[in-house]
VEXDREN-232129 format. One record per residue (C-alpha): residue in three letters; z, y, x. Coordinates in steps of 0.2 Angstrom, whole numbers, plus 2048, in hexadecimal, padded with zeros to 3 digits. Layout:
BEGIN
AlaZYX;...
This chain:
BEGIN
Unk441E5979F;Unk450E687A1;Unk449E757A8;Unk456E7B7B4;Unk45DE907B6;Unk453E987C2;Unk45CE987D4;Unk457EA87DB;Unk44AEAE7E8;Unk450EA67FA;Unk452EB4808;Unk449EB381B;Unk458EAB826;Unk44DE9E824;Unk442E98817;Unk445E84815;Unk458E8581B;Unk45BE9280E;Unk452E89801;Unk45CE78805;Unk46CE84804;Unk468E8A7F2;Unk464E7B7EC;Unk473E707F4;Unk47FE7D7EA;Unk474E7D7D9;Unk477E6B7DE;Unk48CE6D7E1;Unk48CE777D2;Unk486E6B7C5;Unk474E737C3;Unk46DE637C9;Unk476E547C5;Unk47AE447CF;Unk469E3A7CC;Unk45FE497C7;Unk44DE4B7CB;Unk44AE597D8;Unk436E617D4;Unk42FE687E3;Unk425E747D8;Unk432E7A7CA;Unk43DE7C7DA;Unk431E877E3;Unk42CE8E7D4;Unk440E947D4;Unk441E977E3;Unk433EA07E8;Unk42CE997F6;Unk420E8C7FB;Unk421E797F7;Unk420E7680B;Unk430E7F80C;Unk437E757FC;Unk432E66802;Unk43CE6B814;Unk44BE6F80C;Unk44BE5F803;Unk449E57812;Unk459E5F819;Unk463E5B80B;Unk45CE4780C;Unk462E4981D;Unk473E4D816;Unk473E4080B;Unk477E487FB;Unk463E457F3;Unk457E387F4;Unk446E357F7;Unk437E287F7;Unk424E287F6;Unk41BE2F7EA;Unk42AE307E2;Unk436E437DE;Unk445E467E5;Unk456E427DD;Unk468E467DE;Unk472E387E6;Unk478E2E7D5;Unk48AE2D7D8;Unk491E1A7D6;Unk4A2E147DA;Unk49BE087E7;Unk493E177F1;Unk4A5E207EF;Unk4ABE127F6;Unk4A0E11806;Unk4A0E22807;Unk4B2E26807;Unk4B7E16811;Unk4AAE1D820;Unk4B3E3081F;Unk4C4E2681E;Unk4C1E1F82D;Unk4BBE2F836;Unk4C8E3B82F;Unk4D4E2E837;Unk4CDE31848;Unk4CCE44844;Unk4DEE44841;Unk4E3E39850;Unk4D9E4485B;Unk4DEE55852;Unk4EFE4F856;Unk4EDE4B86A;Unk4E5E5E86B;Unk4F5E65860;Unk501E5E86F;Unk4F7E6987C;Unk4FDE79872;Unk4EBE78865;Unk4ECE7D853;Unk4E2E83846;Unk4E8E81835;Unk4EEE8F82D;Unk4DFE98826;Unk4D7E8981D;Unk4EAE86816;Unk4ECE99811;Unk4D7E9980A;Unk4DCE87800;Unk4ECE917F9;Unk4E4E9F7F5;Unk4D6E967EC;Unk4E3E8C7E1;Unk4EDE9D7DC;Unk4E0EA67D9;Unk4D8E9A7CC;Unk4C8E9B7D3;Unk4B8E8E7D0;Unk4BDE7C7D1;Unk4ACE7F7E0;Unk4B9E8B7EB;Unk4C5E7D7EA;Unk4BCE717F0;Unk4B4E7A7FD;Unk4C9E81805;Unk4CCE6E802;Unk4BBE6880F;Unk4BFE78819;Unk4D0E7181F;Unk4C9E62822;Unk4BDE6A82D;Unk4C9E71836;Unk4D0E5E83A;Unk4BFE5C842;Unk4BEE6C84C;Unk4D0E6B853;Unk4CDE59859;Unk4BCE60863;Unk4B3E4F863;Unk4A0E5585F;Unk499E4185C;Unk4A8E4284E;Unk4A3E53848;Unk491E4E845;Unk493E3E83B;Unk4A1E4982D;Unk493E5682D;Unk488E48828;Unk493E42819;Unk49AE53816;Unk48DE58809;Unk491E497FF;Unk4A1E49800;Unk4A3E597F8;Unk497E557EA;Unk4A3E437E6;Unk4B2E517E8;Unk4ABE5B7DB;Unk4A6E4D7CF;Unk4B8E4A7D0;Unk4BFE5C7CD;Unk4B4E5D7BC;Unk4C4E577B4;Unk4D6E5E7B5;Unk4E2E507BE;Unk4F4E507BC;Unk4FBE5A7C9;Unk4EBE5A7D5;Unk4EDE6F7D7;Unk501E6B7D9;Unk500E5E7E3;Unk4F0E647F0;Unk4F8E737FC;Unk507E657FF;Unk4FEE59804;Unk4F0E62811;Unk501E6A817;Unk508E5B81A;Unk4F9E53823;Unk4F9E6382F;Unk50BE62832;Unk508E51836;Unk4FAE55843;Unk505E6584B;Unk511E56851;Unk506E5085B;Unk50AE41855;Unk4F7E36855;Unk4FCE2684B;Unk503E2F83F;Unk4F6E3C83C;Unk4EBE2C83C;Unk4F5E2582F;Unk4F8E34825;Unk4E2E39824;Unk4DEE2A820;Unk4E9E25811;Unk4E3E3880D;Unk4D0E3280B;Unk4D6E21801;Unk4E1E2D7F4;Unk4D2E397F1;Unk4C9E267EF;Unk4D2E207E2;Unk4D3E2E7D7;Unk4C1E307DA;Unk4BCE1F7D3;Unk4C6E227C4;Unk4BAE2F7BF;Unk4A9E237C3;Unk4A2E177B9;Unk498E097C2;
């Protein structure tokens, strides 16, 4: 069995939330890979702490969906499938539509909140940073969908997909695509000029064909 880089030591902001936090990103990172067992022991080992807090932090990231786990049996990396993608993406679709919708109601009573996660997703293409920082300005602006629509039920279930969704995103961004960097400012600017007029069938619209884009190109990249 591959005996994966150490991790680092956790800190004391708490024990099994940090633990799940390290081993989320050696999981976004490609230091586990989708279907890859998880050891409790070689992961406290790493991590230096106790199984109980391993076995804690596994349990938040089950929670998140991103591994999975039976009796008597280790902990894996969700495999990633087309026919997951699929489910997954067709449920955020759904919600990002409402985001949007609502996002676009608040924006006719004055709200905004959009240029910082525009300017970080700019700044994370021009500076050539890793295809990780990209990923993450691309979610962040998509939080900040979520957070200008204030709807705390809506909030909860994308926080619930979230985790996967960036690990399919960065599945996808392994390889370069055609105009992808070119191509991804315009549209997240678009989608929030679309909000800022106020206009909620549109920005419906507009989020949801959004999702179904990423989608496609997504299942290009997954075998069945």
């Amino acid at each position: 069995m591959r005996t994966p880089a150490p991790l680092g030591p956790v800190t004391a902001r708490g024990i099994a939330a940090e633990a799940a936090h390290m081993i989320r990103e050696a999981i976004m990172n490609g230091t586990f890979r989708p279907g890859e067992e998880l050891r409790e022991g070689a992961l406290a080992e790493s991590l230096a702490v106790s199984r109980g807090s391993v076995r804690e932090g596994l349990s938040i990231l089950e929670r998140e969906g991103i591994i999975r786990t039976g009796w008597h049996r280790p902990a894996t990396v969700i495999p990633a499938s087309r026919h997951h993608a699929r489910s997954l993406y067709r449920l955020r679709a759904g919600l990002e539509r409402i985001a949007a919708q609502g996002a676009a109601e608040k924006a006719r009573e004055g709200a905004s909140g959009f240029a910082e996660p525009l300017e970080r997703l700019r700044t994370a293409l021009s500076d050539g940073v890793e295809r990780s920082g990209v990923v993450r300005a691309d979610l962040e602006f998509h939080d900040a969908v979520y957070a200008l629509a204030d709807n705390a039920p809506l909030t909860s279930a994308w926080q619930a997909i979230r985790s996967q969704i960036r690990l399919y995103q960065l599945l996808r961004s392994t390889e370069p695509e055609t105009g992808y960097d070119s191509s991804l400012v315009s549209e997240h600017e678009q989608y929030a000029d679309i909000v800022a007029s106020g206009d909620e069938e549109a920005a419906g619209r507009y989020a949801e064909r959004h999702v179904e884009s990423a989608l496609e190109v997504l299942l290009e990249r997954l075998a069945d």
